[in-house]
N, C-alpha and C positions, 0 to 999 in steps of 0.2 A: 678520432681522438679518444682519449680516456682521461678518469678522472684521479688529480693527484693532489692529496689535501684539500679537496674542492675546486682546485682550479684544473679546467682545460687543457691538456695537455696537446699542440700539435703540433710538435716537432715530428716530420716525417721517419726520420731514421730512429728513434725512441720507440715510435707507433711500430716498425717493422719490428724492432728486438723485441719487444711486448707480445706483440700477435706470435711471432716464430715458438715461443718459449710458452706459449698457452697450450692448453691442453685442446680447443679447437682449431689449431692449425692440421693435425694428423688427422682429423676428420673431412676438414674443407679439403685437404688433399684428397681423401680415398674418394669422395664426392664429386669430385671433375673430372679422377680418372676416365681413359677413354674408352670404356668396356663394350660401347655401341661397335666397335672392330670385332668385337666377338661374334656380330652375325652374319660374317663375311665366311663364318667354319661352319655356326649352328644352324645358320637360316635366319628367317624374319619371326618365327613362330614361337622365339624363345624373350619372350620382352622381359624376362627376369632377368637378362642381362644388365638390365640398366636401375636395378634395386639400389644401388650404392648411390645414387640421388636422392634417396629417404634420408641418406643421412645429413642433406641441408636443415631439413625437419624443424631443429634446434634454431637455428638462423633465422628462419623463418618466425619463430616464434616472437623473436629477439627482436624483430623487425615489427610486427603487431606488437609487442608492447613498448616501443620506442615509438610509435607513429600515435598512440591511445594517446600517450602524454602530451605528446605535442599538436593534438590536434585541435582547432578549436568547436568539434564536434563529437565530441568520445562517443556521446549513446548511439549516435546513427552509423558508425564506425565500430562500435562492437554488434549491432545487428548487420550489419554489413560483412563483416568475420563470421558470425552466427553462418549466416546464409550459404557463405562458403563452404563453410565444413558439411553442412546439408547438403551440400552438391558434390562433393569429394565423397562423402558417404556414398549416396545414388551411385557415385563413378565406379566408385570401385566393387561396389556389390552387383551393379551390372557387369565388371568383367568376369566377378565369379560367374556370374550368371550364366554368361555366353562360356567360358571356359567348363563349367558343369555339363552346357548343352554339348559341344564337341565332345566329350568326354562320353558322351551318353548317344548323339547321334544328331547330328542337326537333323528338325524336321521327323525324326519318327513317332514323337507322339504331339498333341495340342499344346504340352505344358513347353517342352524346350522349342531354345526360338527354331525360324525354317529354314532351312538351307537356301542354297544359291540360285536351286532348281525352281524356287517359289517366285511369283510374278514381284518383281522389285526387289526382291531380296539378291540381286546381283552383285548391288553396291554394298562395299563395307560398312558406310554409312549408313544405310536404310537397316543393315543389322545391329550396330550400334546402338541409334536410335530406338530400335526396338528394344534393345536389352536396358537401356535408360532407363525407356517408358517401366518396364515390367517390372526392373524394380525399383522404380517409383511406386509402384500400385503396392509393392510387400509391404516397405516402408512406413508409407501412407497409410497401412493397416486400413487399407481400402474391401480390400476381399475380392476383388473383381477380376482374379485370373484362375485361368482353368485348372482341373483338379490334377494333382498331381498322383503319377502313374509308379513310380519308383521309390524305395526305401530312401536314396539319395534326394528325391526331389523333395519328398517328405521332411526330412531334415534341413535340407537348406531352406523352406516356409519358415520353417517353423523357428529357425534362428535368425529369419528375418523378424519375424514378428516380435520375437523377444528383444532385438536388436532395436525394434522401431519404440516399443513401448520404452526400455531406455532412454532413445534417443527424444522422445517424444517428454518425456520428465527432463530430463537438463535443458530442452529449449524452452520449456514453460518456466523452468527456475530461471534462465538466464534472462527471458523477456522482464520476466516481475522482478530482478534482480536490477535490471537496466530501467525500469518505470521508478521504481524506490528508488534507487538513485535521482533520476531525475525531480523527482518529487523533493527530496532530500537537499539537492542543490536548492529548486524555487525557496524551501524552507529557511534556508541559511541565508538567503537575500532579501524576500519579502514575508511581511506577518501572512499568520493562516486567517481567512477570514471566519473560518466555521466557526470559532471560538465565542466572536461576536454574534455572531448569526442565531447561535443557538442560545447565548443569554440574552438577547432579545426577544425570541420564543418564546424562553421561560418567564420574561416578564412581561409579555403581553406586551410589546412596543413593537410593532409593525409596519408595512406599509409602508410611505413615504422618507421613516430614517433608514428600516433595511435596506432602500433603494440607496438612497445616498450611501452609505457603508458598503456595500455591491459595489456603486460607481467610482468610491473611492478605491478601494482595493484593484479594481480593475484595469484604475488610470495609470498605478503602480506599477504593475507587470506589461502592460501595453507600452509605457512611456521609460521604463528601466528606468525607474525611480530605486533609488536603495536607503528607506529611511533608518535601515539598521547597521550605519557603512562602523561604526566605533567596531561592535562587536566584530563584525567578518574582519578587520585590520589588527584583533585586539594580541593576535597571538605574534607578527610581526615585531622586532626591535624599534625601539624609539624612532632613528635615522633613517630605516628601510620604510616605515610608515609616515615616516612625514616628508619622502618622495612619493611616495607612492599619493598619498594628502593634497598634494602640491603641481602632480603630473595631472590630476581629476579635475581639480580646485580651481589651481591659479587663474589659468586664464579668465575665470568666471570672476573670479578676486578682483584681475585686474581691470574689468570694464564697472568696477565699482569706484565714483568717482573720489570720493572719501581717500581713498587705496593706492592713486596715483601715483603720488607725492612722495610716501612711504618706503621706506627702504625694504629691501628683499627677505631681511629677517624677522622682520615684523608679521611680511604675510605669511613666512612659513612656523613664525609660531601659532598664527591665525587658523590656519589650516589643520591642525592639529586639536583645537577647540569647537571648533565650529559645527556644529549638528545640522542634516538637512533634515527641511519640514514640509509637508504637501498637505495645502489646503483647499478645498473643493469651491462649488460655485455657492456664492452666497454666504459664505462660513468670514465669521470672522476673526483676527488674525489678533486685536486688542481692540480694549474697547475704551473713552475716555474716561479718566479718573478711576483708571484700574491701576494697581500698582505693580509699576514696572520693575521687571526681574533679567527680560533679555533684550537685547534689538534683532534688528534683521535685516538682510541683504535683498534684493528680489534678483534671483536670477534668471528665474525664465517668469513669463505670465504678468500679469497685470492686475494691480488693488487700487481699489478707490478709497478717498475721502472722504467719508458720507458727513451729514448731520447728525443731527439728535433724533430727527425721523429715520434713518436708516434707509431713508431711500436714494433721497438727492445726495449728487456726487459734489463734491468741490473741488477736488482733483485729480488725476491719475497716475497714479507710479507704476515707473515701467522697467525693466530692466536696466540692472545697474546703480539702481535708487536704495539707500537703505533711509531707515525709520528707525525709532526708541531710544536713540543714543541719547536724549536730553533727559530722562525719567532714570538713568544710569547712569552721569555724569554728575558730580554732585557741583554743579555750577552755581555761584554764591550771585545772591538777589533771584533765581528763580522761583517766582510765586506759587508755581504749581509743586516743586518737592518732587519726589519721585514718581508722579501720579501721570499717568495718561492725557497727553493734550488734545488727542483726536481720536477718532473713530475708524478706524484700517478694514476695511474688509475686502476679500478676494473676486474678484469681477469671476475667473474661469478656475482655472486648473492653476496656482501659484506655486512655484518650485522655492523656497525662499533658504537663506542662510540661516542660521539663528547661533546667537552669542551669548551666554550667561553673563551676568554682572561681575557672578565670581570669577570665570576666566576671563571677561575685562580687563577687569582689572589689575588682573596679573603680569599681562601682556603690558597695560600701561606701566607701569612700575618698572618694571626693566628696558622701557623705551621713552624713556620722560617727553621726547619731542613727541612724540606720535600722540601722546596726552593731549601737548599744548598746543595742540593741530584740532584737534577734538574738538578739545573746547570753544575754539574759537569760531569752527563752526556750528556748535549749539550757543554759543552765544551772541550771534550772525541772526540765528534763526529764531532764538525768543525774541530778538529785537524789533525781528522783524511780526512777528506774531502779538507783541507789546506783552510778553510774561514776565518782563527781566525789568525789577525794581532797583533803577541807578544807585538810587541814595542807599538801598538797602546790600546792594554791592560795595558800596562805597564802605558802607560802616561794617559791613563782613567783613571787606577786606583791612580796615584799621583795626580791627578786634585781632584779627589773625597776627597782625604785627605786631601788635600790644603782644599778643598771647607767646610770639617768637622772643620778645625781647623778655618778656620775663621768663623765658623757660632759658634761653642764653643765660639771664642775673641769678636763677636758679643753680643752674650746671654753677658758677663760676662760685658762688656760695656753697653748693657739695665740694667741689675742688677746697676749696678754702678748711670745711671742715673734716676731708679726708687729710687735708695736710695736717692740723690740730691733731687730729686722733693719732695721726703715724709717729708724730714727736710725742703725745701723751704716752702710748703705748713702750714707746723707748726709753722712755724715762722711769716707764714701771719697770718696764726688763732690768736696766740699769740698776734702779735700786734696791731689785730684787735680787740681783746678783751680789751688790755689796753684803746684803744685810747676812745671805747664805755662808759669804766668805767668813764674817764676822762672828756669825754662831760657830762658827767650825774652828776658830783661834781660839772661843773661848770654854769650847769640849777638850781641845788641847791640853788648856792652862790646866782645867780638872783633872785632867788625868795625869799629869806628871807627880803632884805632891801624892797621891793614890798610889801609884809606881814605888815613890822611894820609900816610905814607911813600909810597905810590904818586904 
């Protein structure tokens, strides 16, 4: 197929008048032609019959940089290309090699390969092989073949060697080419640790946090964690990122029990907000009467409920459990305010969600239910916790009413005085139009008895 406006084209008979009317169709023709009939005149000894094969060359190319894209392993697939052409090299400077030595005599000196008359050297193969080897060894700028006896053999060393130091610089650039890259990819997914490591150093802070900072970073690339997923999405369109959000996301969304209930556009504006956080063993996640800013989902790993000692547990949250929604909810009679009611900390390795207030609350506001779903579950939960002051809900919620009913007696009071003003203002216009007409009758009157004495 090929591409047209961006989509796909594969209608077969389109594909054929496209290809016919390209400028590599007159190539892949001379390229199949059948010129191996030509050694039915010349012999077997003329293998330049079949040169018109080089020119797939192009095709081939075409085909390595179609497979690089789509493979899910480019670096080991462009060293794997590398390799080849290393070997195509060796190939074909060994048939110089062997075609130099006919040329020169098989077998009359140490340097060209032996003739037929030499023990093994019967098979075409055993010479082959030899002429491989040998120029591997030029190549390889190894040095380890016999000295050469002829002006000609002189010269073909010597443009091996030139050949090899070349070739010996573009595999070096292409290796460190394929490393930087690959370094370059880890970059764009996970932070560098060195950064940390080394202001640590300089501040004399060692030991047991560098370990932890090491085993953090570590758990990252081992576990394909991606705490920088905004930025890698960030160049994607709105709609193409929030599948993309949502193909990663959801299912993890959905074994969040909260999330159930919830209709499908809520999670995928959720999706879209949501930042992943990895916290290590022992690290905690919030701590009581700290002032809450996010909540959190737990999707993989497991956080306890400690005490005020930090050590004893009270509960376990386990996947699928979230946390912080009541420190974020502005739920009316809760005693504690936006403040932390317990103490979270991470048992192992916690994968967890994490929500801003700000985009909270955004999300609520254009899903009113999804709110009043909320709340009801944080206020389920202070009840059950004994944070949630009835009477002082009570009298929230009759202030709130109060506060609706006079902001209703207000609007209807602005209405009342926008109507005032619209008739006051009419009535200026009005009379200010009379009084204009009235100066202008009696500029008139002036000027007539003016008029006839003149």
């Amino acid at each position: 197929g090929f591409l047209e406006d961006g989509i796909l084209v594969r209608d077969r008979g389109r594909i054929r008048q496209r290809y016919l009317r390209s400028p590599a169709f007159p190539c892949d023709v001379a390229a199949v032609l059948p010129t191996d009939l030509l050694y039915l005149c010349l012999g077997l000894g003329v293998p330049a019959v079949r040169a018109n094969r080089c020119l797939r060359a192009p095709r081939l190319f075409e085909a390595f940089d179609r497979r690089e894209t789509r493979t899910a392993h480019p670096n080991a697939f462009r060293i794997a290309k590398l390799m080849l052409y290393v070997f195509i090299a060796i190939h074909w400077n060994g048939c110089l090699y062997f075609a130099l030595s006919a040329r020169l005599g098989l077998g009359t000196d140490a340097w060209v390969c032996p003739n037929a008359s030499s023990p093994g050297f019967a098979r075409p193969l055993r010479q082959y092989l030899h002429s491989f080897y040998f120029s591997t060894l030029i190549l390889a700028t190894v040095g380890d073949t016999p000295e050469p006896r002829h002006e000609e053999e002189f010269l073909f060393v010597t443009a091996g060697f030139l050949l090899a130091v070349l070739g010996f610089a573009t595999i070096t650039g292409s290796i460190s080419s394929v490393i930087s890259n690959m370094n370059a990819a880890d970059a764009a997914f996970y932070p560098d640790p060195e950064p940390v490591r080394r202001y640590l150093r300089a501040q004399g802070a060692g030991g047991r946090l560098a370990r932890r900072v090491a085993s953090w970073h570590y758990h990252l690339r081992s576990q394909q964690k991606l705490p920088a997923e905004r930025a890698v999405l960030r160049h994607l369109p709105r709609g193409l990122r929030a599948e993309v959000a949502a193909s990663v996301h959801l299912p993890a969304l959905r074994r969040v029990s909260l999330f159930q209930s919830w209709e499908h556009g809520v999670l995928l504006q959720l999706v879209l907000r949501l930042r992943p956080q990895v916290f290590g063993p022992g690290e905690f996640v919030c701590r009581k009467g700290d002032v809450g800013r996010e909540m959190y989902f737990v999707r993989e790993g497991r956080l306890a409920v400690v005490a005020e000692d930090g050590i004893t547990q009270l509960a376990v949250l386990g996947e699928g459990l979230y946390f912080g929604e009541i420190s974020l909810i502005n739920i009316k009679g809760n005693t504690s305010g936006n403040r932390r009611t317990a103490n979270i900390m991470s048992i192992g390795y916690s994968d967890l969600f994490c929500l801003s207030k700000e985009d909270l609350a955004e999300v609520l506001v254009e899903f009113p239910s999804a709110r009043a779903m909320m709340e009801a579950k944080g206020r389920e939960l202070l009840l059950r916790m004994g944070k949630l002051d009835v009477h002082a809900e009570a009298a929230a919620a009759a202030a709130a009413e109060e506060a609706e009913h006079r902001a209703e007696a207000l609007e209807m009071a602005l209405e009342g005085l926008q109507t005032q003003a619209a008739r006051l203002l009419a009535q200026l216009e009005s009379s200010a139009f009379k009084l204009a007409l009235r100066v202008e009758r009696l500029e008139c009157r002036l000027r007539r008895p003016a008029g006839g004495a003149g």
